[in-house]
C-alpha positions in Angstrom: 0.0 0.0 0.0 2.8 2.2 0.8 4.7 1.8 -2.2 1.8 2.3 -4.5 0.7 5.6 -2.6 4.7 6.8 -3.1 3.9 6.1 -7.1 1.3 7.8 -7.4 2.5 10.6 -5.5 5.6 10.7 -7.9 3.2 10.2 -11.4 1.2 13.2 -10.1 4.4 15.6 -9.0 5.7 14.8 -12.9 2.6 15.8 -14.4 2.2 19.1 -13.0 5.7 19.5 -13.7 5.7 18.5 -17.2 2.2 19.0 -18.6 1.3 22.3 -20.0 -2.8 23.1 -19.5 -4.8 21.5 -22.1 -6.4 25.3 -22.4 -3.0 27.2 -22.7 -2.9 30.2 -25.8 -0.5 29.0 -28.3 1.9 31.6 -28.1 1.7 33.8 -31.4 4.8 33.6 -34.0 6.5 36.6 -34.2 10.0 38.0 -36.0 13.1 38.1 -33.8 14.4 41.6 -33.3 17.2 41.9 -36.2 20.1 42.5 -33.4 19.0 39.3 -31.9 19.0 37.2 -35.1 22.3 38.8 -36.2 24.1 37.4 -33.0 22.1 34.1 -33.3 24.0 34.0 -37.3 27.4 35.1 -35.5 27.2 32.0 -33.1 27.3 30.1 -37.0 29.9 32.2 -38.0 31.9 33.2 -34.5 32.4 30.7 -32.2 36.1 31.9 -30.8 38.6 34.3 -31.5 40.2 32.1 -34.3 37.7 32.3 -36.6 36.3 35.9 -36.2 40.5 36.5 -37.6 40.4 33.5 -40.0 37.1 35.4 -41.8 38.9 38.7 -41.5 42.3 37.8 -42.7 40.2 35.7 -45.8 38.6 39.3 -47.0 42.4 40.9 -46.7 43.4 38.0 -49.1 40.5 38.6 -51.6 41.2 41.8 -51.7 45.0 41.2 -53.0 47.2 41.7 -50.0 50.6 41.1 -49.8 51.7 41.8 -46.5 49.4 41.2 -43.8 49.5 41.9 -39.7 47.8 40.3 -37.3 48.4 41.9 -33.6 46.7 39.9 -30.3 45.4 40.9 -27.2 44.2 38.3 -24.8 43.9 35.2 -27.2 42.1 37.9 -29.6 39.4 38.4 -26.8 40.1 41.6 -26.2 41.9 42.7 -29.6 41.8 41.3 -32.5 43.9 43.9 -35.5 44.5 42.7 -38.8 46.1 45.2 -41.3 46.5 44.7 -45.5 47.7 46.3 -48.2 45.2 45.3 -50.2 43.2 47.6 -52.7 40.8 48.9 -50.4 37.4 50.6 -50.1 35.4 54.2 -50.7 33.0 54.9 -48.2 29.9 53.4 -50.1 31.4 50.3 -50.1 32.8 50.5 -46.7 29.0 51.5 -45.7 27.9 47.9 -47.2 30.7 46.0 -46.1 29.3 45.6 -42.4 25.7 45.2 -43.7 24.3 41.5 -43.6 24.7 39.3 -46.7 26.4 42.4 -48.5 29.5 41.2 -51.0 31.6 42.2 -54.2 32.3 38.4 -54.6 29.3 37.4 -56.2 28.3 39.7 -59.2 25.8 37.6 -60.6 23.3 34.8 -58.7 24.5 32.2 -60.7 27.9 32.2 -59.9 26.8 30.4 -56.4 28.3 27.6 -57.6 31.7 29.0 -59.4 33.1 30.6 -56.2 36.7 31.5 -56.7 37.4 33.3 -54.0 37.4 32.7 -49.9 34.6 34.7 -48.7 31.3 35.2 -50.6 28.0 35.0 -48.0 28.6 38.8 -47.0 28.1 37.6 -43.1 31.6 37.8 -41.5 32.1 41.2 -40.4 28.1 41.8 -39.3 28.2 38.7 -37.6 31.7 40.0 -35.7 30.3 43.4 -35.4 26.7 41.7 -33.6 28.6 40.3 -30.8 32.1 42.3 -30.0 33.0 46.3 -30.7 34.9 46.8 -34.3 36.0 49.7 -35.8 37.0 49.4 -40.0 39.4 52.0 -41.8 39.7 51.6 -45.4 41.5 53.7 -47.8 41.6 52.5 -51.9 44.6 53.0 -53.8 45.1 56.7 -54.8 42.0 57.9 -52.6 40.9 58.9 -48.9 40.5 56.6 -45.8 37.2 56.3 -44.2 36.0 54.5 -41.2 33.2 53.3 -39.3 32.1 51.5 -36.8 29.9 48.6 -35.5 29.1 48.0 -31.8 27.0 45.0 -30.6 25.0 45.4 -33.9 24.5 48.9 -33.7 26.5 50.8 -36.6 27.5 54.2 -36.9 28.0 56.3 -39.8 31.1 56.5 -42.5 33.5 59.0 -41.6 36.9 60.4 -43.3 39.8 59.4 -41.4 43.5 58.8 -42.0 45.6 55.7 -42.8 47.6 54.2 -45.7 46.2 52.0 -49.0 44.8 48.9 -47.7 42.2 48.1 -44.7 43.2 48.1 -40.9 39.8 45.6 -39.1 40.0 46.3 -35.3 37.6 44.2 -32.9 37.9 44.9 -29.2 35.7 43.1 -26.2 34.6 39.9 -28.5 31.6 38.4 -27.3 31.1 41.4 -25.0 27.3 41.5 -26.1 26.6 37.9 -25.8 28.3 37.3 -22.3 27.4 33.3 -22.4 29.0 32.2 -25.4 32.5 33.8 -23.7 32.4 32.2 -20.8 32.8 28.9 -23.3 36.2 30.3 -24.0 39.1 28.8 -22.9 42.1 30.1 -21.5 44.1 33.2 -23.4 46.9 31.6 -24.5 44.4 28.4 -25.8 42.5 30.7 -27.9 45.6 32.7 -29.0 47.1 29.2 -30.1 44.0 28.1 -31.9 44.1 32.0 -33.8 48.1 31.5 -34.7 46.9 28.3 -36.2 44.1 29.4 -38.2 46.6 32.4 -39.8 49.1 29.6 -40.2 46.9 27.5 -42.6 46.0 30.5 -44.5 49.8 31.0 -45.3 50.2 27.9 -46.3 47.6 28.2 -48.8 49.0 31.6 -49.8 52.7 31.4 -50.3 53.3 34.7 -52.0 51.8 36.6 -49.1 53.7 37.7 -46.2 52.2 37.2 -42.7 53.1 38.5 -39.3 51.4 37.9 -36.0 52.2 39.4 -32.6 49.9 38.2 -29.5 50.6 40.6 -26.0 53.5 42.2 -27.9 55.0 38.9 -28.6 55.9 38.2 -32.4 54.9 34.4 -32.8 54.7 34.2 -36.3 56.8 36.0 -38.9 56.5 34.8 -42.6 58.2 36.1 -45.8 57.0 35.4 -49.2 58.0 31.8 -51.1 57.2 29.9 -53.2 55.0 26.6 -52.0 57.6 24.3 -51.1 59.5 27.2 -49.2 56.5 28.2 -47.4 55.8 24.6 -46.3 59.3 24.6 -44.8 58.5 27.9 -43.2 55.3 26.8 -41.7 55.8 23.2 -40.6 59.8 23.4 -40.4 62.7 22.0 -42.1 61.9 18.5 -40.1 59.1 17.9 -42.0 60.6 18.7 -45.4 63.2 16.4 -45.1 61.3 13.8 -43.9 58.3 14.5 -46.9 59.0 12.8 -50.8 57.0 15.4 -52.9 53.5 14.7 -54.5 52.5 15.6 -57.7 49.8 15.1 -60.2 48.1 16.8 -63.2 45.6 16.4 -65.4 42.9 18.1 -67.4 40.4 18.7 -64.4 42.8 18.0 -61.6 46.1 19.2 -60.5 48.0 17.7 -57.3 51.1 19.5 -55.5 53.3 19.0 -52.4 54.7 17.1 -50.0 53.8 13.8 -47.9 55.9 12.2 -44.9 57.7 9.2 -45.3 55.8 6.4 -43.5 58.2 6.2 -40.9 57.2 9.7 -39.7 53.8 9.0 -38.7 51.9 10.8 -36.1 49.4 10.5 -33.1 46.3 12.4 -34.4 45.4 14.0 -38.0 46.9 17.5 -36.9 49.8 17.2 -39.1 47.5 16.8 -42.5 47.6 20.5 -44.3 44.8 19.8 -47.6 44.3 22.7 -49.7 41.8 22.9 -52.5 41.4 26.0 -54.6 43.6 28.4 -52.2 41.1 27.4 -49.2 42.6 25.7 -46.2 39.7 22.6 -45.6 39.1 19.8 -43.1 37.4 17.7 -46.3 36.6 14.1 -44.5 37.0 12.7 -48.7 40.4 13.6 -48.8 41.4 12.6 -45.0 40.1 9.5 -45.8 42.4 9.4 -49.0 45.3 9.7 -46.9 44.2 7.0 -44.7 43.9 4.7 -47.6 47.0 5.4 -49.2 49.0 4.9 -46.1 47.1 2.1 -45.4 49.8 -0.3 -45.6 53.2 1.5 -44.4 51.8 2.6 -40.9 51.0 1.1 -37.8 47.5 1.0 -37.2 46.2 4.1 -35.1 48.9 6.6 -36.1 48.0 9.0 -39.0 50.4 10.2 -41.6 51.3 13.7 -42.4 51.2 15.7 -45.8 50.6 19.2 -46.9 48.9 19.1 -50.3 47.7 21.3 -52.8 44.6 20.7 -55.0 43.2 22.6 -57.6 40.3 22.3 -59.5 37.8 24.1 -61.6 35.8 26.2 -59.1 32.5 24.7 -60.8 33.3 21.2 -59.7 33.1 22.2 -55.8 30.9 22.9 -53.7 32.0 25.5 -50.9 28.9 26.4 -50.1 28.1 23.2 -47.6 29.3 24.3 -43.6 29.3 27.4 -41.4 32.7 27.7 -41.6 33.3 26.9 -45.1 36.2 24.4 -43.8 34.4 21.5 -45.9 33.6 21.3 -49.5 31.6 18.6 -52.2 33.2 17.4 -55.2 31.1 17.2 -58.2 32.9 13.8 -58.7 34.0 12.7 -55.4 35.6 9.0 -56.6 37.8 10.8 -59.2 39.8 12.9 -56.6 39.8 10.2 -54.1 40.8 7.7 -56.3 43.7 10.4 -57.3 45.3 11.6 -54.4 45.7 8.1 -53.0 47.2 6.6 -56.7 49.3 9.9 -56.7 50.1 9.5 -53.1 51.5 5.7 -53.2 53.5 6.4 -56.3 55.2 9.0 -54.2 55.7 6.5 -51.6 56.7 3.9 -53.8 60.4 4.4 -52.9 63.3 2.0 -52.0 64.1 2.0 -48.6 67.3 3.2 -48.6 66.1 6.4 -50.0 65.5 7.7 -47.0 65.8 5.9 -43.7 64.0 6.3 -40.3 66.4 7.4 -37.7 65.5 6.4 -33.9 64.5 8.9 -31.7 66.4 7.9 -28.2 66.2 8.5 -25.0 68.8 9.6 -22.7 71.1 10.7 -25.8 71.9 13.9 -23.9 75.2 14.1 -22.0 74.8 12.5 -18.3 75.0 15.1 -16.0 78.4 15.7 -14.6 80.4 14.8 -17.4 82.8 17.1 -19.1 81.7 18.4 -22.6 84.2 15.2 -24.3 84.7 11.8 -23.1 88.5 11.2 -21.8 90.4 9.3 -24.9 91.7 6.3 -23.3 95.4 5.3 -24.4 95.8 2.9 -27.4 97.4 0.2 -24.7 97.1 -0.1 -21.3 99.5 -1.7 -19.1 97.9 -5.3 -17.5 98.1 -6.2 -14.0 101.3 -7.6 -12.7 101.3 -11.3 -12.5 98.6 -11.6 -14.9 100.0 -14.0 -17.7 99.4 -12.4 -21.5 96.0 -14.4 -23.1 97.2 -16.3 -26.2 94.4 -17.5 -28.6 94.7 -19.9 -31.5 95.5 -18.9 -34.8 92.3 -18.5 -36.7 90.2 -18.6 -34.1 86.5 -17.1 -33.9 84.1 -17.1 -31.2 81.5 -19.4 -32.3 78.7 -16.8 -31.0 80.3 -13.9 -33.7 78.7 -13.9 -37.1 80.6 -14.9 -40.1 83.1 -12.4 -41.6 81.6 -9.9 -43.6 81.2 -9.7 -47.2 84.0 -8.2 -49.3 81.3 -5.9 -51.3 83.3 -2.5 -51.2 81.1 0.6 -50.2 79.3 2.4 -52.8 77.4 5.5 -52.7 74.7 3.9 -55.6 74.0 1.4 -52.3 72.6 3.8 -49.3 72.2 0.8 -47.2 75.8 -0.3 -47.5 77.3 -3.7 -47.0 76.3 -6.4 -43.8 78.5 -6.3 -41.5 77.2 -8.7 -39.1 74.3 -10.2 -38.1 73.5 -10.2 -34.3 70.4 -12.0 -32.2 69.5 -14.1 -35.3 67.2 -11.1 -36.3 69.2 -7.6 -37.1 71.6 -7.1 -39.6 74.7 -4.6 -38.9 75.3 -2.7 -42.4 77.9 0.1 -42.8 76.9 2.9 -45.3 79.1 4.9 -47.2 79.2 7.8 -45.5 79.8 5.8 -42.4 76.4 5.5 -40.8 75.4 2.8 -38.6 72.4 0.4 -40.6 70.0 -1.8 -38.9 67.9 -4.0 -40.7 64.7 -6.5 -38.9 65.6 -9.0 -41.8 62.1 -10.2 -40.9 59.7 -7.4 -41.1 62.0 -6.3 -44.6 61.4 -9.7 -45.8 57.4 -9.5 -45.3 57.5 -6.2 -47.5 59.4 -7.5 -50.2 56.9 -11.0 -49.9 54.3 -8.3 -49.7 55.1 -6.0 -52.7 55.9 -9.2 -54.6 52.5 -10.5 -54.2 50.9 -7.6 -55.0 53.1 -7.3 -58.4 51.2 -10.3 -59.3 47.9 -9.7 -58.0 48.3 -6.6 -60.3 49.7 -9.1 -63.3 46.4 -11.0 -63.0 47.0 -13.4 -60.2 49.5 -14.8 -57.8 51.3 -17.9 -59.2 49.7 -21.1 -57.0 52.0 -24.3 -56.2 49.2 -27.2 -55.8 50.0 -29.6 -52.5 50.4 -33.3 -53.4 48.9 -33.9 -50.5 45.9 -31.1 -49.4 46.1 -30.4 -46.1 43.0 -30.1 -43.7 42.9 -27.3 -41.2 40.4 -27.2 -38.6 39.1 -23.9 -37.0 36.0 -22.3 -35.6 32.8 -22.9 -37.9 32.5 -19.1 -38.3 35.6 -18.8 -39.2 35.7 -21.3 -41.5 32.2 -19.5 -43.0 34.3 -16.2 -43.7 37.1 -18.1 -45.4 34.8 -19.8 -47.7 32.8 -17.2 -48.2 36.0 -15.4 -49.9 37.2 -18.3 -51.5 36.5 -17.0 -54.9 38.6 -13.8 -54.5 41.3 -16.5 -52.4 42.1 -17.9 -55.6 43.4 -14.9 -57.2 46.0 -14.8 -54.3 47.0 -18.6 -55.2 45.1 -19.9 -51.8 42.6 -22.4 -53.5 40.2 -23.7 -50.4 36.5 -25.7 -49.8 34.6 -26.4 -47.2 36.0 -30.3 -45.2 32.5 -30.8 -43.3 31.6 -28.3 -39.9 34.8 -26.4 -38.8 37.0 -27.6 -41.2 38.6 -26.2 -44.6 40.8 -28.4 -47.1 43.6 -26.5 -49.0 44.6 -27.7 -51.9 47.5 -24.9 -53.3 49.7 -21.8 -51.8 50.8 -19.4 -53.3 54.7 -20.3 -54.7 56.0 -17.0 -52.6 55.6 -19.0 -49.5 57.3 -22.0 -50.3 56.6 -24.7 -47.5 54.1 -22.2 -45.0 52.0 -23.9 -42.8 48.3 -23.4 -44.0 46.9 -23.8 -40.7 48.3 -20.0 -38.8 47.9 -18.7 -42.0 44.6 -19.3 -42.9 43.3 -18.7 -39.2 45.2 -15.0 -39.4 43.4 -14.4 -42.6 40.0 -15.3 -41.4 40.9 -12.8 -38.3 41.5 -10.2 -40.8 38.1 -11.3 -42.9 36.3 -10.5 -39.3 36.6 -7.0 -39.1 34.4 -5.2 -40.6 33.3 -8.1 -43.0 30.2 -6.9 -44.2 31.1 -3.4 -45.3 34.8 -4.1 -46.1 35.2 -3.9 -50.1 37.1 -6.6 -51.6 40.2 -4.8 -52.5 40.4 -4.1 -48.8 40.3 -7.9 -48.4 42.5 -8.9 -50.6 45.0 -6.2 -49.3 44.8 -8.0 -45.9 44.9 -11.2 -46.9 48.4 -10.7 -49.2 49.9 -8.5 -45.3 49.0 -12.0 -44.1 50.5 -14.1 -46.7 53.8 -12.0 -47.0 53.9 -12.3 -43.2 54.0 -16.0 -43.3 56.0 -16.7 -46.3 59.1 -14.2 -45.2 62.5 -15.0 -43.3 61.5 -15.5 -39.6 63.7 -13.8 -36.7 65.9 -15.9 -35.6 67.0 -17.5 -38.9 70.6 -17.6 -39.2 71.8 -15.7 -42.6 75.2 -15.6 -44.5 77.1 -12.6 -45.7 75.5 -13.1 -49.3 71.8 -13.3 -48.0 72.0 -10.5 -46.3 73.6 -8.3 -48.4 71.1 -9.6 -51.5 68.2 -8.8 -48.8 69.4 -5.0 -48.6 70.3 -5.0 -52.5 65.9 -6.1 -52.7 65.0 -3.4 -49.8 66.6 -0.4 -52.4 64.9 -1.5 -55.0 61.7 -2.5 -54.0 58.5 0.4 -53.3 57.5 1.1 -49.9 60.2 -1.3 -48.4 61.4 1.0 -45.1 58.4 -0.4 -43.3 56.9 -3.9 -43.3 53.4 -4.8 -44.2 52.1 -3.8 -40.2 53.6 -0.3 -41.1 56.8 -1.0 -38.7 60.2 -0.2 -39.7 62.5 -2.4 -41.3 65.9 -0.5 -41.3 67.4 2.3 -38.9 70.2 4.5 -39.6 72.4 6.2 -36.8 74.7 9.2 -38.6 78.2 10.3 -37.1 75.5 13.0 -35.0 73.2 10.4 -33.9 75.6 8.6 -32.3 77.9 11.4 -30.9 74.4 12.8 -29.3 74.5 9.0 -27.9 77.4 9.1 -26.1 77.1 12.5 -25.0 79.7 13.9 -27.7 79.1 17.5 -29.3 
């Protein structure tokens, strides 16, 4: 009794909380006030400091500046300057310029969807002016400056004023009339980072233009003019450049420019992708996912490769006109640039691996603290103990532990990865380079790319050559994994893995592919159905077959712990130079290191 008196108690509380009057008015629709709906469009436009000064530096750039300056007070919360030298306005058009939906980028309404130029909705600097105090001097080339003003929405009248050719944009107190949205702001020096960063994609994009940004009278960004590959330097540092093969591409509707990091310089999230299409800095998912997909293979899973690249194409096969902040765009035909960056991305990653080689990053290669600036050189000979009787080895004698002698290949600048040395733990090989450098080489994980890329050759060729087994081997497994496996058999075939069903749980296979010589078909074909599970419904078959062949090269390469002579191992490193995409393995590990003269002197403490 008591608990059904505390029910209904509770039923009756939520209805008089939640149930409006059966005879309530309907309140009557009305039109917001046009200050309120301005600042409800700036929230769109506005939502921090960084893009209230990407939308004004964008208008500098239409209007052909050169040098631009960006000055920072507070994260841009309470200043936000930007000065050009671009061509200006008169004070009609400086009038219209902070009046909604007003723009000289759109001279005719059908042009909505040929936009060739960064800002074109005539929204940024009312919806800036609705919500924070800004102040606009303009002066065209060979005329008078003029300014006026905008305060929470309310704007004043065009005045003559003094200043040189271009347009000076100052905001002060952003947010100021819409107190909420700036208490979502972060901490000054957040929102000053996130504002550098938006400037320093725009120069990127803009490599002729010079850029210069000071925040609380600190200069943080200072940019000359370049051309693209010296502005990438500029922007994402010399680091990244030499770690980057270029990327290029053209054709009749499509051209494709700059550089992508080696796969051995991957990265934790997606902030070190820079795409570009048309001049525009975007965030385009399409492309991201191009990147993904072309890396695929050369990366460890979870880490994200890095690029800065450059697309243009004609402006009527894009739509810009698709997000607030116009940082993501639709392709008329969506597959064909896909389908282009990643064929021009893994040509430029089709390199031998001793094109460029991943060096470690170590730690505790500083000097230990407390020793001198240079080790102390120890004598050439060093007097022994007295009573201690000279050791005397037999001629010719060699641990049995050390590795045979090494091969009598001479060094040869045409071979980056040198000549084996020595081959320690059954698993590295020791090379020495020309120039000196310290080589080491997981003569498994190179092995499984040069299986892998193999494979794939034939794959590409029509289909991977098949070695039928005298006797076909039965391998049982789970029934649903089984299920998977024979559901692919068809496209197994074309990888020289012929299989059929052996009764529940059980699959008979009756060839291998000739690449793997003598593999046992049981691990394999359980590590292929693994792969087959993820995803297996929406996964295309290219993806599939992709897995399986990481799968088959990993079986069918030189295991660790294989012993090697001098002449295997230096044929292995004569394959990895020659063979695409062979400085990581098929998991996207490395396969070869290289420690310079520097490396190691930072090592041992040397300067």
């Amino acid at each position: 009794m008591a608990i059904a008196l505390i029910r209904d108690s509770k039923l009756l509380l939520y209805r008089r909380m939640f149930a409006a009057p059966i005879s309530a008015p309907r309140p009557a629709i009305r039109l917001l006030p046009e200050t309120t709906a301005n600042r409800i469009a700036a929230g769109e436009v506005v939502e921090r400091p960084a893009a209230a000064l990407k939308e004004i530096v964008e208008n500098a750039l239409d209007a052909g500046a050169r040098r631009i300056a960006v000055t920072l007070e507070g994260g841009g919360m309470d200043r936000i300057l930007v000065e050009d030298d671009g061509i200006g306005m008169g004070p009609d058009d400086l009038a219209l310029a902070v009046e909604r939906h007003a723009t000289s980028k759109l001279p005719e309404e059908t042009t909505l969807f040929r936009i060739a130029t960064l800002g074109f909705r005539g929204e940024a600097l009312p919806s800036i002016g609705a919500v924070a105090r800004v102040a606009i001097t303009s002066c065209p080339q060979g005329g008078t400056a003029h300014w006026i003003s905008v305060e929470g929405g309310v704007k004043g009248d065009v005045a003559p004023a003094s200043g040189a050719p271009g347009t000076r944009v100052e905001v002060r107190d952003l947010f100021f009339a819409t107190p909420a949205r700036r208490k979502f702001l972060r901490h000054p020096r957040t929102e000053a980072e996130h504002a550098v960063e938006a400037v320093r994609r725009l120069a990127l994009a803009w490599p002729e233009v010079a850029f210069r940004v000071q925040s609380d009278g600190r200069e943080v960004l200072s940019l000359p003019t370049a051309d693209q590959e010296g502005r990438i330097r500029q922007v994402l540092g010399p680091d990244f450049a030499a770690a980057a093969v270029p990327v290029e591409a053209v054709s009749a509707t499509l051209d494709i420019s700059g550089l992508a990091a080696l796969p051995s310089h991957h990265r934790p999230t997606t902030l070190g992708q820079h795409l570009v299409v048309n001049r525009r800095p975007v965030r385009e998912p399409l492309l991201r996912v191009a990147l993904r997909v072309a890396y695929r293979d050369v990366i460890p899973q979870g880490r994200h490769p890095a690029a800065a690249l450059f697309l243009q194409v004609p402006p009527e096969s894009v739509d810009v006109n698709v997000h607030p902040m116009k940082t993501e765009l639709r392709f008329r035909d969506g597959e064909a640039v896909r389908g282009a960056l990643i064929s021009s991305l893994r040509k430029a990653l089709a390199i031998g691996a001793g094109t460029v080689v991943a060096v470690p990053s170590l730690t505790g290669a500083a000097p230990v603290s407390g020793f001198s600036e240079a080790l102390p050189v120890l004598p050439q000979s060093m007097p022994r103990p007295a009573g201690l009787p000279q050791p005397r080895l037999p001629m010719g004698f060699r641990p049995p532990s050390l590795p045979p002698p090494p091969s009598a290949m001479p060094l040869d600048a045409a071979h980056p990865l040198g000549r084996a040395v020595a081959q320690i733990l059954d698993t590295y090989i020791i090379a020495e380079a020309a120039d000196g450098a310290l080589v080491l080489v997981d003569q498994h994980a190179a092995h499984e790319r040069l299986t892998h890329e193999a494979l794939s050759a034939q794959l590409r060729d029509g289909g991977v050559s098949a070695q039928p087994l005298l006797v076909p081997a039965v391998v049982d497994m789970a029934p649903a994994d089984a299920a998977l496996l024979l559901g692919a058999a068809e496209a197994l075939v074309r990888l020289g893995l012929e299989i059929e069903g052996f009764g529940a749980g059980a699959v008979l296979v009756r060839s291998l592919p000739v690449l793997l010589g003598a593999a046992d078909p049981a691990p394999l074909l359980r590590d292929i159905a693994e792969e087959l599970a993820v995803d297996a419904e929406s996964i295309a078959l290219e993806r599939k077959l992709d897995a399986a062949i990481a799968r088959l090269a990993c079986h069918g390469s030189i295991r660790a712990g294989r012993r090697l002579n001098a002449a295997e191992m230096d044929a292995l490193l004569r394959q990895m130079e020659a063979t695409p995409r062979a400085a990581t393995c098929s998991h996207g590990r490395p396969t070869v290191l290289k420690l310079d003269a520097a490396g190691l002197g930072r090592m041992f403490g040397r300067r």
